[in-house]
C-alpha angles and dihedrals in degrees: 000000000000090000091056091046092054092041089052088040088233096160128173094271093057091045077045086057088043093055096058095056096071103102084043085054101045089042085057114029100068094052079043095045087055094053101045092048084050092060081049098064093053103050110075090207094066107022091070087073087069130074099194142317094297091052081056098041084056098046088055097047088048076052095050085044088056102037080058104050079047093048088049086058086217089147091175141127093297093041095051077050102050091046092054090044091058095043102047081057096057086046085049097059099036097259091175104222097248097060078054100056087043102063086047090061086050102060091034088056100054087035096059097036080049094051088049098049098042088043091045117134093233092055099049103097086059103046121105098218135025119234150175120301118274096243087052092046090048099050089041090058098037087055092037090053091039092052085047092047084045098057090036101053091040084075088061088065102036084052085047102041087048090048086055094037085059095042094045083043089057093041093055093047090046084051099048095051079041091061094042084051098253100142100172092072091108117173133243152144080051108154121273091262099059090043094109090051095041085059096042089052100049093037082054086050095052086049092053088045089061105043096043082053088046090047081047098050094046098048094055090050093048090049089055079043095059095033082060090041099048100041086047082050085052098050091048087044087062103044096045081058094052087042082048083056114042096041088053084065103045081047085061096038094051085048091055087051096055096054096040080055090043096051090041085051098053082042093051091044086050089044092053090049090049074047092060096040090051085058094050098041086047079057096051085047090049096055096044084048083057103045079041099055084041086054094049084055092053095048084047093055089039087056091054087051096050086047094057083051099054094047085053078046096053092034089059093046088053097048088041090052079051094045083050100044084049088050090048095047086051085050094050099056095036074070114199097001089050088046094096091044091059090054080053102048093037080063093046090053094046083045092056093043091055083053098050084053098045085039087053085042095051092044081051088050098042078045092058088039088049090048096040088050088051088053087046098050090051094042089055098046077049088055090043093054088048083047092053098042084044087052080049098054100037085053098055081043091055090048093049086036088060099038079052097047079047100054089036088062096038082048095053092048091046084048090044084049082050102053098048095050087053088046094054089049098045083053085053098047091042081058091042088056088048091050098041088056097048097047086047095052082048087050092057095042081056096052088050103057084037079055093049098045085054098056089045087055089045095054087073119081103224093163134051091263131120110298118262112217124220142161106265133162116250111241112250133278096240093056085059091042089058089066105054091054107139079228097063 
């Protein structure tokens, strides 16, 4: 108070002069308080503030009561009291300061016109008391009512200051758990005048809340969701590479296969050209069987000819061992001239003889020749017949040989077909591996950073559970400082 009164340069004189208006002041506020209360009842701003007439009557005489303890100037300890008394219940019931200062222009207005008129020149002779000049009256009440305006309305700002203290106070707590992740610190019991923050704030917490639990649920179903989907990539990770595998052996079986047709088919082709040769060789053989056989009936008919000559043979040795028994017998009887002549034709006999023998030996020899060519000639028409059936043969071979060779050949491109299809399966099955195990390694980076997400969203209390602690970054100072701004 007393730096108040020293800024104001309310001194002792002027609370002097203030004194003295008192019986200016009792003789006018009544006759002011009426009509201000009056004002008051007309305007619907301020006559809500009021019951009935007795709520008002009251209201004036607690006024009088006041107007007396600032007329008396006594600025002291009950007085600071009274006036903050009287201002915090304005604050207390929402008196906008306006209406405030307006009753206040009010009063001041009748007071002062009363203390001029009362103090007037022309009035003084009939006045009952002497008092202060007008001009001195009229600067001691305006400071007084000033002073009084001044500590009442202090109370405004402290009530407010201390309303945006407290919500500052419980923003700065709900931050702060909000920072730490705890999203169940909704506000409330703010004042009036942070109500539609209070709810903004804890609608836009709710809202947190949901979509942190719905973050939470996701991503538990996407990590079941990856867990399926990377065990079912593993699976299938495992089996392409036992397809790989095994399709790398039947490619080279089938490989194996295709060179074991092909060679059977070239063996076959050159068997079928041995095939051809035998045949022609078995044609060659039949032809020789034949001039063979041509050869057997000339010898035959050779032979019958050689047997009519050795009959002639033996015919003419005959004759020729008569011819010799005669020529003994004319020996014999030429006596010993014809002695010489028998030895010659002794001779000529034995000779003829030999020859009859050598003659019957060669008929039984010619007989034998005649019967072995017989045998021969039916060996080798034997021969000719085997020959046939083996042309046959060789023939129907070299047909089966050749329907082999072609389905041999038929076989190794269907098998070549084969291979490269499989090979072209066992490429793509190589590139589906790749591409299972890379699908499966994305799978478990996803399911890392899932993993990660999950422990980031678990980090916030949405229920009224234990807290969960976690490293997160402080919101900054000048978030805090905006709301502790003097114009919120």
């Amino acid at each position: 108070m007393k730096s108040r009164l020293s800024f104001m340069e309310l001194d002792e004189s002027q609370r002097q002069v203030l004194r003295s208006t008192q019986p200016f002041v009792e003789a006018t506020l009544s006759d002011a308080l009426d009509k201000f209360y009056a004002r008051a009842a007309m305007t619907p701003e301020t006559s809500r503030f009021f019951r009935d007439q007795a709520h008002m009557n009251r209201a004036k005489a607690a006024q009088e009561k006041h107007w007396a303890r600032i007329s008396a100037a006594d600025f002291n300890h009950d007085y600071y009291a009274s006036a903050r008394r009287i201002g915090a219940t304005h604050a207390h019931i929402g008196l906008e300061p306006r209406w405030y200062v307006g009753s206040y222009a009010i009063l001041l207005h009748h007071l002062i016109a009363g203390v001029h008129r009362l103090n007037s020149p022309f009035r003084r002779p009939m006045r009952l008391f002497r008092g202060p000049s007008t001009e001195q009256a009229t600067i001691a009440l305006v400071k007084a009512a000033l002073l009084d305006m001044e500590v009442s309305l202090s109370i405004y700002f402290e009530e407010a200051q201390a309303e945006r203290d407290a919500a500052i106070t419980s923003f700065e707590n709900a931050l702060n758990a909000l920072a730490e992740g705890d999203l169940t610190n909704e506000l409330s019991g703010l004042p009036k005048t942070f109500a539609a923050l209070e709810s903004s704030y804890n609608r836009t917490l709710t809202r947190i809340r949901e979509i942190i639990g719905s973050v939470g649920e996701g991503t538990q179903r996407i990590r079941s969701g990856i867990n399926e989907i990377s065990q079912a990539a593993e699976d299938l990770s495992r089996r392409t590479q036992g397809n790989a595998a095994s399709l790398e052996e039947t490619t080279a079986a089938v490989t194996q296969m295709e060179t074991r047709f092909r060679s059977t088919a070239d063996a076959a082709n050159h068997t079928v050209g041995r095939a051809d040769q035998a045949i022609a060789t078995v044609s060659q053989g039949r032809g020789i069987v034949d001039e063979a056989v041509q050869a057997m009936g000339r010898v035959s008919e050779a032979a019958k000819g050689t047997d009519s000559v050795i009959e002639g043979l033996d015919k003419i040795a005959f004759q020729t061992r008569v011819l010799a028994m005669n020529a003994a017998v004319e020996a014999g009887r030429a006596g010993e001239a014809g002695r010489g002549f028998a030895v010659v034709a002794d001779l000529v006999s034995a000779l003829a003889m030999r020859a009859e023998e050598e003659a019957g030996r060669a008929r039984e020899q010619l007989t034998m020749t005649q019967a072995e060519i017989v045998t021969a000639v039916d060996a080798v028409q034997k021969v000719d017949g085997a020959l046939a059936n083996i042309s046959g043969d060789v023939s129907q071979v070299h047909d089966l040989l050749g329907s082999m060779a072609a389905d041999n050949a038929a076989q190794s491109t269907a098998i070549s077909e084969i291979s490269n299809a499989v090979g072209a399966m066992d490429r793509a099955t190589q590139q589906n591996a790749a591409m299972v195990e890379q699908t499966s390694a994305a799978a478990q980076n996803l399911s890392s950073e899932v993993g990660e997400l999950a422990t980031l969203a678990a980090q916030f209390r949405t229920t009224g559970g234990g807290a969960r602690s976690g490293s997160f970054r402080q919101l900054p100072s000048a978030a805090v400082a905006a709301l502790t701004r003097p114009d919120l």
